[in-house]
N, C-alpha and C positions, 0 to 999 in steps of 0.2 A: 750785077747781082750774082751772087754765088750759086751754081747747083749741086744740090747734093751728089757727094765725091759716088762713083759706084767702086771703089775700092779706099781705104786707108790708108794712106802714107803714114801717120803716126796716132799713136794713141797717147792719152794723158795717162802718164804713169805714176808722176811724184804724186803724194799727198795732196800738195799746193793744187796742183790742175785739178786734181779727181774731187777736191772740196768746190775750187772755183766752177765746176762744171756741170754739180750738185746743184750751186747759188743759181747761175745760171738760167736750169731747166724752176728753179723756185719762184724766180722771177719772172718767168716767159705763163708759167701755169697758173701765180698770182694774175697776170694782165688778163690772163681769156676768162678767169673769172670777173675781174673788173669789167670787162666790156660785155657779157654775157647780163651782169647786174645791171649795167649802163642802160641797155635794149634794153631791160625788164620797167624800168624805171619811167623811160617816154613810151612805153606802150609798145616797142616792137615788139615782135616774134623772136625769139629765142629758145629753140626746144634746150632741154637737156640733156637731151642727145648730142646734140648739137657739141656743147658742152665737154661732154665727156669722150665725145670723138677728136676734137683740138687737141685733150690733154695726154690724150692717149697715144696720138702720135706725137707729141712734144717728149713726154715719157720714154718713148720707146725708141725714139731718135736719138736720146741719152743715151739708155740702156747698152744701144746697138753701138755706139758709139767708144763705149767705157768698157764694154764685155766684161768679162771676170766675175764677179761673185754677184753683182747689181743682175747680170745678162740674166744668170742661172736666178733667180729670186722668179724675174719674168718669166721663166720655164715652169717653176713650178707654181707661178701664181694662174698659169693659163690652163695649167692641169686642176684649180681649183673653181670649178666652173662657175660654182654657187657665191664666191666670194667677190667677185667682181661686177662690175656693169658689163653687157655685151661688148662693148666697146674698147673697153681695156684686154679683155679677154678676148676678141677677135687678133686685136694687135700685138696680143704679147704671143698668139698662139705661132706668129711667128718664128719665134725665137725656137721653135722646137726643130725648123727645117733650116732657115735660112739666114743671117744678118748681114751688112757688110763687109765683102774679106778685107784681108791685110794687104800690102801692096806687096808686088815681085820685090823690091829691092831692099825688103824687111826682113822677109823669105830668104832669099840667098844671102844677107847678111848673118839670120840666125845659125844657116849651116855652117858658114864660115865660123862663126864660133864655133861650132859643136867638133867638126871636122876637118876645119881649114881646108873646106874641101865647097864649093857651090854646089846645087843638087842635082847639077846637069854634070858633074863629076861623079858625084855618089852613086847616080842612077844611070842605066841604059840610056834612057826616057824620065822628060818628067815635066809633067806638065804644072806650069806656073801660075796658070788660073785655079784657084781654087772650087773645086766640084760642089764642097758646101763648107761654111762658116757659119759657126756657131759661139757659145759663149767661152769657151776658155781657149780654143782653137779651131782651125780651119782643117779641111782632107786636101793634097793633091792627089791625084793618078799619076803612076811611073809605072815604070817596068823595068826588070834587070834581070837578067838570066832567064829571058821567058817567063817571070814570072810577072800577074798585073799584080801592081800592090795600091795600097791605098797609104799615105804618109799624113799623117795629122800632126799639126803645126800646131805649137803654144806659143799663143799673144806675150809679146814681152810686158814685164810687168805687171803680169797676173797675179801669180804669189803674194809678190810683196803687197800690193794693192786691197786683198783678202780682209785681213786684220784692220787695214783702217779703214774699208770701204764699212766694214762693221761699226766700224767706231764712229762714222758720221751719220750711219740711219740709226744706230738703237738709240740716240738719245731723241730724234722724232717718233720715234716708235713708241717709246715710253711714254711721250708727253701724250701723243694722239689717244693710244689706250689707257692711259691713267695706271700704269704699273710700277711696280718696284724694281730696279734693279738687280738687287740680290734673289729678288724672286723667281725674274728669267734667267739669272747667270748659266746654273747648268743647259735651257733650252739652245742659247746664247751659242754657248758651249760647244753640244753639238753640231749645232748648226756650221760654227767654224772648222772643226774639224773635218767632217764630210767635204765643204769646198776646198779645205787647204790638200787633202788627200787627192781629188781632181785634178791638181798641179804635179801633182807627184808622178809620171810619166813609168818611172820604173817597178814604180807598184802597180801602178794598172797593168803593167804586160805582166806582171808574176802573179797578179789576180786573174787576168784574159785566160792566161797558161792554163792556172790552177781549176777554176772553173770549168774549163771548157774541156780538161780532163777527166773532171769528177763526172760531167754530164756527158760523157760520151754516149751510155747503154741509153738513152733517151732516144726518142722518136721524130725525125722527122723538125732537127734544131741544126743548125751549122753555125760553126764558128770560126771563127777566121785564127790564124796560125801568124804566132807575131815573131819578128824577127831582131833581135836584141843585137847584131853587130852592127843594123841599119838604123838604130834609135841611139837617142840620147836623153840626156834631161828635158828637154823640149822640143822631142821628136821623137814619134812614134810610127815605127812600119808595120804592117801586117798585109797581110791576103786580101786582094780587094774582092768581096763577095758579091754576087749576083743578086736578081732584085728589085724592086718598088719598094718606097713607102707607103706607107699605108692609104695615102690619100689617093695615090696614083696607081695603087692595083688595084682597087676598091673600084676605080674608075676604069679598069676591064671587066667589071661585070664578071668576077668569080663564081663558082656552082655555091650551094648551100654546103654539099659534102666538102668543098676546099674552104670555104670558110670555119667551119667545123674542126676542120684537121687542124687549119693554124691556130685556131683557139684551143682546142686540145694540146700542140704543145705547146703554151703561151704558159696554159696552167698545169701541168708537168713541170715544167720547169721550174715553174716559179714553187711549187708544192715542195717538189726535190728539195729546190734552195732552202726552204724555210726548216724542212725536217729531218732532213739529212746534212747540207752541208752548216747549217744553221747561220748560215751569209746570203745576201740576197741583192742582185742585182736590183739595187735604189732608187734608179731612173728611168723608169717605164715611161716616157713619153714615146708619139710614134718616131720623132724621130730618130731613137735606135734599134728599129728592128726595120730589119729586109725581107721582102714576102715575094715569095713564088710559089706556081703552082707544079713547082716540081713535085715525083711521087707522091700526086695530089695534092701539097701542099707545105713548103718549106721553111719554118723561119730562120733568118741569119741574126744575133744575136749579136749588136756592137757595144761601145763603151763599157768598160768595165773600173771607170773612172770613179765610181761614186756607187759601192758596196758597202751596206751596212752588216757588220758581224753583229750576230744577237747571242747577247750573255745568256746561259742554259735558263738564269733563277728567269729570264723577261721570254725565253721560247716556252717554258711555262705556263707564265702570269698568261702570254697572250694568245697559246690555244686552251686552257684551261677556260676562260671569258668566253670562249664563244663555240662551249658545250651544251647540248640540251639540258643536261644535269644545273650547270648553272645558272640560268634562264629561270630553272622549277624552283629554285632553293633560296629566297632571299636572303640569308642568314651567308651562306656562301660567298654569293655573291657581293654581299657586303666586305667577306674578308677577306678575298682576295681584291677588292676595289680600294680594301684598308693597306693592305701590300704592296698594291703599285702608286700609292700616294695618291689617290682621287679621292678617298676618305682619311678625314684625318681624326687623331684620339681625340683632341678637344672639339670639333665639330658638336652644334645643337641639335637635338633628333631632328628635329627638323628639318634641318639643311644635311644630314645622313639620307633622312626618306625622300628628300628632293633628287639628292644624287642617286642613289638607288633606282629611284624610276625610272628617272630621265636616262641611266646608263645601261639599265636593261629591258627599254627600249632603241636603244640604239646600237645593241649588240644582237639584239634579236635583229635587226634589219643588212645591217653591216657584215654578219655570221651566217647571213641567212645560205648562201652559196654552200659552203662549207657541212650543214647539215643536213643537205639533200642530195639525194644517189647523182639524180643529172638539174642541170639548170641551164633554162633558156635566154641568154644575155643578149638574144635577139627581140625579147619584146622591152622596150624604151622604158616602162613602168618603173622596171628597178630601179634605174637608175636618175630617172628623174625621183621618186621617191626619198633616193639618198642624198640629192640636193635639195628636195623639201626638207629634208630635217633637218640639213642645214640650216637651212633659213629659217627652221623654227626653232631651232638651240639659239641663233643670235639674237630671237627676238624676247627669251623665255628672261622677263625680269630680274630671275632670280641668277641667273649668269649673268648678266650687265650687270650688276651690283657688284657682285664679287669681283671683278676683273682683277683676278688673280691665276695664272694655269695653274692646272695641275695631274697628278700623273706622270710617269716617269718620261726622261727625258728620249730615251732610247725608242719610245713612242711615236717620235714624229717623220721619223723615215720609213717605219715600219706601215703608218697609215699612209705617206705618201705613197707607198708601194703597193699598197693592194687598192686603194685608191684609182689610180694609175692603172691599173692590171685591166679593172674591170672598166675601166672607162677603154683599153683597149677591146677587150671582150663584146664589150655592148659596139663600138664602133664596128666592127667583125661582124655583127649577128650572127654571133655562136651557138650553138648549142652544144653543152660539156659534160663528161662523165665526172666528176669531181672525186671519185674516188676509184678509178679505174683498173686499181690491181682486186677492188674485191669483186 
């Protein structure tokens, strides 16, 4: 019997495999619910847990297997705490540190394309075990001219893979949720855009660059310095930075004052992003920040794979929503909820005053950070709170009926992000100035 490989010699790139490999995991999650009924039927014991722990790792053996846009879905479904069972959400939370790498002989074949050159040529040093693997590539450690760098590898067959790996889940998607087509296309949309940008290797270094220029005058953020003669289309070099993640510095018992700092610049940064550079690093999971408690407390800032630009009329719409002013004023509120497509002209008052409530209370809770001098992301309320309303927006009738989104499209990176921000923040137990220059 076969054991699970700890590295990849190949991955399913064509269409044909990545469909066959979909049926697959369809088939193997069909039987463990047949057998799970089976028990239930003679009387045995079958928790649901049970249950939903088989499929989770069945799922995510796929996932891990297939990386590319499936890998990343599990990224950000394990950032969605409230939307999962613990079970899938424990397993996909994987995907944020670790899955399994690529083989060496994948690796030195990629360079050999890029540079007809292996990467024990390219480099001084370089080590061929990969440090971490993740969903669109892996990092090794090298070094050349004294310098340590980090080299991050793209899985072959990412790209291409993107567009149809889309094309085999939305039509379960649609059937599961009862949606229209044309109704997701723009969500659809983005959503492809953002991961085919993640492939694109030369625009993350001119975004890494650009970014990490604009946020220089910032406090207590590091960035790593990329190196464009070392990279290619499916290779990326830069500065290998110092560091824990967050799970593993959290696990030295940091003071309150260094937890503090890195949550301060966590929200700086991201503040900056949103209203100054009006782009926003999109991927706040922990695993792209590095934390030390350098000059009390340092974070290093990676990937800059998956930045969302926000059009002026949507930096508007979306601090505009989560002003006190708008909160007091339902007539306001109403028009600009009519602006970003949550209200529409032919809407029944009815289902206007449904949405109306329901959206401002849920921007009174989600804004709540934003309108107070400091906020303590160290007491757990908040943010269990925001995963109660979760679970009570899916449970509120009047949205299961509708199963139609709505609201602009440009919306759903932007809530991944601050999303994400504060589920760092609260992990931290921070306490933050949030408006710190007044």
């Amino acid at each position: 019997m076969d054991d699970t490989p700890k590295s990849l010699t190949s991955l399913p790139t064509t269409k044909v495999a990545r469909a066959a490999r979909f049926a697959k995991t369809g088939l193997n999650v069909g039987a463990n619910y047949v057998k799970h009924y089976a028990k239930r039927a003679v009387g045995a014991d079958s928790p649901t847990e049970d249950l939903h722990a088989a499929n989770a790792a069945e799922l995510y053996g796929t996932l891990s297997e297939m990386k590319g846009s499936v890998l990343k879905v599990a990224q950000m479904l394990a950032m969605e705490k409230n939307l999962l069972p613990t079970a899938y959400a424990d397993q996909f939370a994987q995907a944020q540190y670790q899955t399994p790498p690529l083989s060496g002989p994948l690796v030195v074949k990629t360079f050999r394309e890029a540079f007809g050159k292996s990467p024990f040529e390219v480099f001084d040093e370089f080590d061929i075990e990969a440090r971490q693997a993740a969903s669109i590539g892996q990092v090794h450690a090298a070094r050349k001219d004294g310098r340590e760098l980090a080299v991050k590898v793209q899985y072959p067959g990412v790209a291409d893979s993107i567009r149809s790996d889309i094309r085999l889940v939305k039509p379960i998607a649609l059937r599961v949720l009862g949606l229209d087509e044309a109704t997701v296309r723009p969500y659809m949309q983005e959503v492809e855009t953002r991961l085919l940008e993640e492939t694109d290797y030369a625009l993350e270094l001119r975004r890494g660059q650009q970014i990490a220029a604009a946020s220089a005058g910032l406090a207590h953020l590091q960035f790593a310095q990329y190196y464009s003669e070392l990279s290619a289309a499916r290779i990326l070099t830069m500065d290998w930075l110092p560091g824990r993640h967050m799970k593993e510095f959290l696990a030295t018992n940091p003071s309150q004052e260094v937890r503090n700092q890195l949550g301060q610049a966590l929200w700086d940064f991201y503040m900056f992003q949103l209203n100054e550079l009006r782009q926003v690093h999109a991927d706040p999971h922990p695993g792209n920040f590095l934390l030390t408690d350098t000059d009390g407390g340092t974070v290093g800032v990676l990937d800059f794979g998956c930045v969302k630009e926000i059009p002026a009329d949507v930096h508007r719409l979306f601090t505009a929503l989560l002003t006190p002013e708008t909160l007091a004023d339902p007539a306001r509120l109403a028009a600009l909820l009519e602006e970003g497509g949550v209200l529409r002209a032919d809407d029944p008052a009815a289902r206007r005053a449904f949405y109306v409530d329901t959206m401002r209370a849920s921007l009174e809770l989600v804004g709540r950070p934003f309108r107070q001098p400091t906020f303590d992301f160290g007491d757990p309320a908040y943010m269990q709170s925001l995963y109660a309303l979760g679970d009570d927006l899916m449970q509120q009738p009047e949205l299961r009926q509708q199963r139609e989104p709505r609201g602009s499209e440009h919306f759903i990176y932007l809530n991944r992000t601050y999303v994400g921000l504060y589920a760092l923040l609260t992990e931290l137990r921070a306490s933050i100035r949030t408006n710190p220059a007044e």
